[in-house]
N, C-alpha and C positions, 0 to 999 in steps of 0.2 A: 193320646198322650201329648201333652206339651213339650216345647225346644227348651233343652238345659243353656239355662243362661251362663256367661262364663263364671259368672261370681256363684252357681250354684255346683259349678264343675268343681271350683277352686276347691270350695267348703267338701264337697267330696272326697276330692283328691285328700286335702288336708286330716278326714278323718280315716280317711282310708290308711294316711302314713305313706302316700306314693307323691312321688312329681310328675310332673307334665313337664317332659322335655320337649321341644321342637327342633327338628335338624333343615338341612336346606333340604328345596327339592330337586330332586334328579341330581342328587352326589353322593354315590354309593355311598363313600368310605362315610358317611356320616352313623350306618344303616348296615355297617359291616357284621352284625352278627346275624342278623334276618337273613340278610346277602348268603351269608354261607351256608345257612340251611336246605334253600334248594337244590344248589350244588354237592352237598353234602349227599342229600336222597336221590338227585340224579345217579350220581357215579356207584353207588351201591345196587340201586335198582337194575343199572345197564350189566352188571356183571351177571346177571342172572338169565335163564331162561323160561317162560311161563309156559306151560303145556294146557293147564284148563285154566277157564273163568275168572274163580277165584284167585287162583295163585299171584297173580299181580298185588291185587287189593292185601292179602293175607303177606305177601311182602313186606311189603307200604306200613303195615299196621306194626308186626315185628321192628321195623325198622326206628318207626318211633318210636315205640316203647322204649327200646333201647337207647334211643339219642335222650330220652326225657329222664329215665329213671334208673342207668346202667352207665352211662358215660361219663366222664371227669371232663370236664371244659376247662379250658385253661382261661378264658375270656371272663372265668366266673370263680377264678380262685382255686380252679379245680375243685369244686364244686359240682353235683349232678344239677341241672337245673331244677327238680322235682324238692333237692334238700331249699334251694335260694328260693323256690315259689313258696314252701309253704314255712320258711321265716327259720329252718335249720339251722342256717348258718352258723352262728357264735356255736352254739354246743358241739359243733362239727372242730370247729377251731380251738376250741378249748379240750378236746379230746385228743385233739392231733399235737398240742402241748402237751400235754401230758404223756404219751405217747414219746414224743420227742426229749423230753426230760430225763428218760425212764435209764439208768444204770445199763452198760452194757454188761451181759454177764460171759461173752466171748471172749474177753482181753483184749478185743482190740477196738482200738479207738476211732 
C-alpha cells in the first residue's frame, strides 16, 4: 500500500465531513478529553476486586460499554458519545426542544 499524501488525506477528510485538527505536543490541556479517559478506567477498575482470569478483562469491557453508549458527557453537550459518532446529534437536540417546550401540566412553573 502506498503513503497517503497530504492532499489525499485532505480530500478524505473533506468527504468524510471530519477536520484534522492538530494540537501541540506534550500539552495535555490540548488533549483533555483522551486525557480523562484513562483516568476515568483507572479509578473505576481500582474499586474492584478480581478473583479469576477473566473478571478484570470483563470489567474493562463493561466499563466501556458504558462510558460509550450509557453516559452523558458534558464535554459533548451531554451527549453519549455513541449518539455524536454515529451523526445523532441534531434529532437528539431537537427532541430535547420539544421536550423542553412541552406545557407544564403540574401548575407549577
Amino acid at each position: 500500500m502506498a503513503p497517503v499524501t497530504s492532499r489525499e488525506l485532505a480530500e478524505w477528510l473533506e468527504d468524510q465531513q471530519m477536520d484534522h485538527d492538530r494540537d501541540a505536543s506534550y500539552h495535555p490541556q490540548a488533549q483533555d478529553k483522551i486525557e480523562r479517559w484513562p483516568q476515568t478506567l483507572k479509578n473505576r477498575i481500582l474499586l474492584e476486586n478480581y478473583y479469576l482470569p477473566g473478571d478484570h478483562q470483563q470489567q474493562i469491557d463493561a466499563f466501556v460499554d458504558h462510558y460509550t453508549h450509557q453516559r452523558y458527557h458534558e464535554s459533548l453537550q451531554n451527549f453519549i458519545p455513541a449518539d455524536v459518532y454515529f451523526g445523532r446529534g441534531q434529532a437528539i437536540l431537537k427532541q430535547r426542544e420539544r421536550i423542553n417546550d412541552r406545557p407544564s401540566h403540574s401548575g407549577v412553573c
